[in-house]
N, C-alpha and C positions, 0 to 999 in steps of 0.2 A: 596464380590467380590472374587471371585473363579482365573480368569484369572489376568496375571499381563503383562506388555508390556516385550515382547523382546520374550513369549513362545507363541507354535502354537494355533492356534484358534479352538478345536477340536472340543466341543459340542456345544449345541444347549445354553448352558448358559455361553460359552466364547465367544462365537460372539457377544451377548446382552452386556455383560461386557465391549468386544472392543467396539462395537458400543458407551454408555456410556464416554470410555475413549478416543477415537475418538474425540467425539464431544465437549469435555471438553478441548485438545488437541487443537483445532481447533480455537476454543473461544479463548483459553491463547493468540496462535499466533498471531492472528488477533490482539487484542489488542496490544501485543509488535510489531507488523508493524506499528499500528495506531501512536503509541508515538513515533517508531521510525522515520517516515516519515510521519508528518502531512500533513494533505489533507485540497487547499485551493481552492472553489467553486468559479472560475471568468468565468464571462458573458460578452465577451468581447464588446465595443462598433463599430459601422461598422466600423467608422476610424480605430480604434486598429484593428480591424482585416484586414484591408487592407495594415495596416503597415507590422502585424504579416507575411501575405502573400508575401508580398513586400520581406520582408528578408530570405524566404525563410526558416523560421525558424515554431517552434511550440509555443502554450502556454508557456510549463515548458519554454523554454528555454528562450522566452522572459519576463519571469517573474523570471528567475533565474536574466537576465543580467540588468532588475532594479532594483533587489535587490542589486547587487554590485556595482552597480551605485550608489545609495542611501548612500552605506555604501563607499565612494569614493574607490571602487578597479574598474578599469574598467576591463571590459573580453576585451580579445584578440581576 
């Protein structure tokens, strides 16, 4: 690999190189977001979701504020 990050992209075999480092780049991130903010798949039931709506509020947030419920801190 010819090209290295931070110089310009001039020929036809440093674009390929970025591209490569791009998408190596890209992958790292993704996974250091994945572990740093785990993603939780909820289907909520109609009730839940007429509760959800009732408060005016969203998923995350009414699953942020049973979480701290759970763990006795109430949200404010």
């Amino acid at each position: 690999m010819t090209w290295q990050p931070g110089l310009p992209v001039l020929t036809a075999s440093d674009h390929a190189d970025w591209q490569v480092w791009r998408k190596t780049r890209k992958l790292e991130q993704q996974r250091e977001r994945r572990n740093m903010y785990p993603r939780i798949d909820y289907y909520p039931s109609d009730k839940a979701l007429r509760i959800i709506g009732a408060q005016r509020g969203d998923y995350s947030s009414a699953i942020d504020r049973l979480v701290l419920i759970a763990a006795g801190e109430l949200p404010e």
